[in-house]
Structures are given as structure tokens and as C-alpha cells.
N, C-alpha and C positions, 0 to 999 in steps of 0.2 A: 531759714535764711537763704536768698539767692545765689548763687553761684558768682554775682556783681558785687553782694555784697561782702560776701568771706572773701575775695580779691581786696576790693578794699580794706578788709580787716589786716589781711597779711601784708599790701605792701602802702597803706594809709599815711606812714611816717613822714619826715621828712626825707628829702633824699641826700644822699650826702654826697658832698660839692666833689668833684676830679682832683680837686687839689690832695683833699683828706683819703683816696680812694686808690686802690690799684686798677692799671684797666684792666675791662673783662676780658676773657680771653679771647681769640679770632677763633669764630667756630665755621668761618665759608668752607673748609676740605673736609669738616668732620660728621661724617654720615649718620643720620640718625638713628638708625640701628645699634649706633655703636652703645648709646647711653651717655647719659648726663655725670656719671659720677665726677670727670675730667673736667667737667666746664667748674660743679660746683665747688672743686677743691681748690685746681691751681690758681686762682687769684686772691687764696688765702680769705677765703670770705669768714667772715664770723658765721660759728655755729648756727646763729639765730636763722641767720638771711637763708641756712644752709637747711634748713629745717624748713623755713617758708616756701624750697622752689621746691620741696619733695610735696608741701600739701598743697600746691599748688598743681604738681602731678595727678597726685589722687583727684583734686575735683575733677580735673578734664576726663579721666578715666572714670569718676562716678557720672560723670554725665552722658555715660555710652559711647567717648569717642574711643575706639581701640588706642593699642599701646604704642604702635609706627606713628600713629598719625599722629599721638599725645605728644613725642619726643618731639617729631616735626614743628611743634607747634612753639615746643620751651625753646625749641633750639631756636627759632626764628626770633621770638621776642629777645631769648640773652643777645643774639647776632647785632638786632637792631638798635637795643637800648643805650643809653648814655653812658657814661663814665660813671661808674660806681652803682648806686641801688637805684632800680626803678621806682618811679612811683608806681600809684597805682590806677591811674589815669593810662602811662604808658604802657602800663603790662596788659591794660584790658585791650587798648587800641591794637596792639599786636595782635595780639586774639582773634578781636573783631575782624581786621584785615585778612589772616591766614585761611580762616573759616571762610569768609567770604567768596577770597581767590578760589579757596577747595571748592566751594557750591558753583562757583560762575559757570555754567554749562550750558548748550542751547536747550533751552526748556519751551521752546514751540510746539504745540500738540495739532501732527497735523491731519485734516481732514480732506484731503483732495483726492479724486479715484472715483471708480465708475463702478460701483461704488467704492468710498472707503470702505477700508475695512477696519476695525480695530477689537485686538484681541485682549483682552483680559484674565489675570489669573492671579494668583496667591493664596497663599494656605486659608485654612477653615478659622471663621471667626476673629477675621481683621476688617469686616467691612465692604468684603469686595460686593455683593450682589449690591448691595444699598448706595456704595459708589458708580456703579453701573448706573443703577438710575436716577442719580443726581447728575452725571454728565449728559445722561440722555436728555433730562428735562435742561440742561443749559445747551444742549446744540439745538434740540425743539428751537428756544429762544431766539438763537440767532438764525434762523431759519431753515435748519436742515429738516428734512425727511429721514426719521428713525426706525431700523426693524431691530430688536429685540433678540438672539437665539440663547434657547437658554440650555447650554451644552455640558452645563454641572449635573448631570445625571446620575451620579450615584452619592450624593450629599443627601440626606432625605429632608424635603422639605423645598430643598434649592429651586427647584421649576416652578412651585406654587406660589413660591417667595418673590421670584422677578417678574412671574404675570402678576400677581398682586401690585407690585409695584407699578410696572409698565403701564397698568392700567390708570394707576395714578397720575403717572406723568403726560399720557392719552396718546401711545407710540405701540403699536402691534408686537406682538412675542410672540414666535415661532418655540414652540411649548412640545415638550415630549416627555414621555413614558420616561418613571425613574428606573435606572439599568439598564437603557439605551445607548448605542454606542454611540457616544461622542460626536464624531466626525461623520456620521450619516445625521448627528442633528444638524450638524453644519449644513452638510451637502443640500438638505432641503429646504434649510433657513437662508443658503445662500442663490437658490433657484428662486423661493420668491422672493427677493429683494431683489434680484436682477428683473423680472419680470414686472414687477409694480414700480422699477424706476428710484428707487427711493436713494437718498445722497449718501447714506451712512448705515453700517452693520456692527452693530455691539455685541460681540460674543462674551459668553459668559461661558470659562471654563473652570474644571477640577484642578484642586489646589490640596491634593493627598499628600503630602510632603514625608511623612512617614512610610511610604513605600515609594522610593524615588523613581526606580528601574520603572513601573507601569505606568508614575506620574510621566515620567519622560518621552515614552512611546505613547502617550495620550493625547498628550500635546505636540510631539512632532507631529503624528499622524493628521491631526485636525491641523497642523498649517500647512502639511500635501495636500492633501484636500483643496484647501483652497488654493494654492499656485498652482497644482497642475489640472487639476479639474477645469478649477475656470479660468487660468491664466492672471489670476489678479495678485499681485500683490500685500503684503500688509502693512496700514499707512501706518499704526501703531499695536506695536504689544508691549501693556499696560502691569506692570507688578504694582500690586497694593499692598503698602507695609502700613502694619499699625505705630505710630508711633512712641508709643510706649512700650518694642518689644526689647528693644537693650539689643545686646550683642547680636540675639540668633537672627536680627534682621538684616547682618550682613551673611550668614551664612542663609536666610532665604531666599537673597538676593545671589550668590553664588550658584546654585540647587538652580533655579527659575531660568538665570543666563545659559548654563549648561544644555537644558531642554531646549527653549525657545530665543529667539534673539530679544530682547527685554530693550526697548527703547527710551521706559521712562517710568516715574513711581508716582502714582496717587497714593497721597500720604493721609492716613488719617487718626481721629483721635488727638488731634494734635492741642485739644481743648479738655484734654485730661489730665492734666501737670505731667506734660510727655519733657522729656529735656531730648531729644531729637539729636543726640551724638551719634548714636548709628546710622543717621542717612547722611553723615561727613564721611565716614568711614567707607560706604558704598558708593557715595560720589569720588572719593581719594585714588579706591583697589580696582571698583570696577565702570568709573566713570558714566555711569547711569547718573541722569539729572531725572531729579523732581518737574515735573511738570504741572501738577491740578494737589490744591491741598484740602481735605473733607474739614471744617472744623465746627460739626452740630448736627443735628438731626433732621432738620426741615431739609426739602428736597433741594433749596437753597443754597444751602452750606456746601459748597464748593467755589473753590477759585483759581486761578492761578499761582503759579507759586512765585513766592517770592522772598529770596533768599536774606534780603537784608530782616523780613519777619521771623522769618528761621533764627535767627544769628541772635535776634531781639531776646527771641523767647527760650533759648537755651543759654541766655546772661540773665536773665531773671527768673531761670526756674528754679525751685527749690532744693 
């Protein structure tokens, strides 16, 4: 049953009219931190209703939004609703609106730079190298000139996997020895792409998250490299969360921000009954927007993002 529908199940009834009702309480001073027990009690609500806004707690927290952002969310619907019980039309509208406001972020992914640059990373087995070469084959589309470096060097398999791919998409891969350091795959992937002119530089980095301390100095080191090497810039670094990871993808989103400046998240999986509450929760703490969303396998499957599909599909996931 969808998360739209158990809403409706809980508050379906009729609503009962201001006359028969006490008002709710004013909750504009009271921090969400503080907890719900206070809203639910002092307007003398029947146990039932009182029962309803606690399972109405747990879905939002079975749907991976954390617990701040959960209360945020009860507290804003009790704040705004009518005189006595919601329906349940207006409890979802609430919902739908909070989330929404939460996603609203600028989600423009941008390509401009002599060349662009843009970095890529995230932990092992969320999609990142196969996202790599879906964005590559949609800037192809819109007419970029693509290089390829495939800087995940010590993943085995990783280098074989994005020239595979690249090849597919028919955009050149600056390809190296597995156990190579990192930021000298740069240094040379970023020599010829200056050289051949080309509009756009996709790196592909290591995503060890299990040993942070080296993840850290991996990836800072590969973005000195490229600022002080070649003086360039980076027009995006790219976090790939899978969207079925639950909670720990706000703390991969935390981990990834600490090492490198994290501009925006390719989300994917999102065609696996994901309910996508954790990228509320990293949009809420650490204000990274969604930018490009993976949903299928063809080289295709990528798009932009777009939040009111987010919001759609975590009110009818399961």
C-alpha cells in the first residue's frame, strides 16, 4: 500500500466541523526539535486522532526522511490545518508543499569553461561510472565535445568499465593502469583535453568511503591538480546517491561535502521502488540539489531533475 494511501486510510473520515472541535494549538514559536507530544495532547484530541498523527510519524520516517525533518514536516501541516481533524486531502497537500519547498534548489548543471570540468564521485556500486556515461552521451547530444578520465584506479575493473562504456557513447577515455595515482590520471587526461580543444572533462573518481582519511586526500589532491596546475576551475562536482540507500545517503552526502565541495547529486535507481526520503533530508542539512535523475539502463535514462516527480513518487511508493 502507498504511503497516499495509508494517509488516506488514517485521516479518510470525515472532518469534524470548528464548532464540534477545539482549536489546534499555535505551534509558530514551537521548534521542531522540541517534539510533538505537546501539539498532540493539549487540544485534548481523542486517542484515535492521537494514534493517527504518531503513524503518520512513522510513514515519513519509513520513507527515509530523518527525524528533524519528520517533525518539520507534522508541525507545518498541524500549523496550517483547519479547525479540528484534517482531512486527508489536506494532510497530504501539506506534505506535498513542505517537501517540495525542501527540494526547491537551483538544480542547473553547469557546463561552461575552457574546458568544463566536472568531477564525479560516490561510493562503490551506486551507479556512478554508468552515470558518467549517460551524461556523457546527453552532452554528446547537445553538442559538446567529451574526454573521458577514468581516475577510479584502484576499484578493479573500474577503467575497463568506462572505456567500455565511452566507447559506446563514441567520446575518447583517457585510460590508466589499475593502482595509478589518481591525480596524475588527471594531470594527463587534463593535458589532452586542453590540447584537442574539446568543451567538456568527465572525471571519474574513487568512492572508498570505508577509509575516509585516504578517500579525502584522493580527492582533494585530484581538485589541486586541477586549480593549481591548470588554473581551471571546477564547473561541477557531481555525488551519485542510489536512491534506495535509506538513511546512510545522508551521511554519504556528509563524508563527500567534507572532502570535496559537492555541487549536486545524480540520483539513481530511482525505478527500483526507491521512496527517495533521504535526498529530502540532504537537500534540508546540507542543501545540495538534485540535478540529473538515472531511471533505467539504456544510455538514455538520464534526465533532469525534477522535484515535483520526486515528491510524486515518494506519495505512491510503497
Amino acid at each position: 500500500m502507498s504511503f497516499l494511501s495509508r494517509v488516506r486510510q488514517l485521516f479518510g473520515g470525515d472532518q469534524v466541523s470548528a464548532s464540534q472541535s477545539s482549536p489546534s494549538a499555535n505551534l509558530a514559536d514551537m521548534p521542531a526539535a522540541a517534539g510533538l507530544a505537546g501539539v498532540r495532547h493539549d487540544g485534548g484530541k481523542p486517542r484515535e486522532q492521537v494514534a493517527n498523527w504518531d503513524t503518520l510519524e512513522e510513514l515519513l520516517i519509513d520513507a527515509g526522511i530523518d527525524i528533524d525533518t519528520t517533525l518539520a514536516i507534522l508541525q507545518e501541516v498541524h500549523k496550517t490545518s483547519l479547525l479540528g481533524r484534517p482531512t486527508a486531502d489536506q494532510v497530504i497537500e501539506r506534505i506535498r508543499t513542505r517537501l517540495t519547498s525542501i527540494l526547491d534548489l537551483d538544480t542547473t548543471l553547469h557546463t561552461s569553461g575552457n574546458p568544463a570540468i566536472i568531477l564525479v564521485t560516490g561510493v562503490n556500486g551506486v551507479g556512478k561510472t554508468s552515470s558518467i556515461a549517460k551524461l556523457a552521451n546527453m552532452l554528446k547530444a547537445q553538442g559538446l565535445s567529451v574526454l573521458l578520465i577514468a581516475a577510479d584506479t584502484f576499484r578493479a575493473g573500474a577503467v575497463d568499465q568506462l572505456a567500455i562504456l565511452g566507447d559506446r557513447v563514441g567520446v575518447p577515455v583517457m585510460r590508466s593502469v589499475e593502482g595509478q595515482d589518481p591525480s596524475s590520471v588527471v594531470f594527463n587526461g587534463l593535458q589532452k583535453g586542453i590540447a584537442d580543444h574539446v568543451d567538456l572533462v568527465l572525471i571519474d573518481t574513487a568512492g572508498r568511503l570505508e577509509n575516509k582519511k585516504n578517500l579525502t586526500a584522493e580527492l582533494q589532491k585530484v581538485v589541486r591538480v586541477i586549480e593549481s596546475k591548470f588554473g581551471l576551475p571546477l564547473s561541477e562536482c557531481l555525488l551519485v546517491i542510489d536512491a534506495t540507500t535509506g538513511e546512510n545517503a545522508l551521511m554519504q552526502a556528509r563524508a563527500f561535502s567534507e572532502a570535496v565541495p559537492v555541487s549536486g547529486i545524480i540520483l539513481t535507481k530511482v525505478d527500483s521502488g526507491a521512496k527517495g526520503g533521504s535526498i529530502v533530508s540532504i537537500a534540508r542539512e546540507l542543501h545540495i540539489p538534485i540535478k540529473l535523475v538515472c531511471n533505467g539502463e539504456g544510455l538514455e535514462s538520464i534526465k533532469p531533475f525534477d522535484k515535483d516527480e520526486l515528491v510524486n513518487m515518494m506519495l505512491l511508493s510503497d
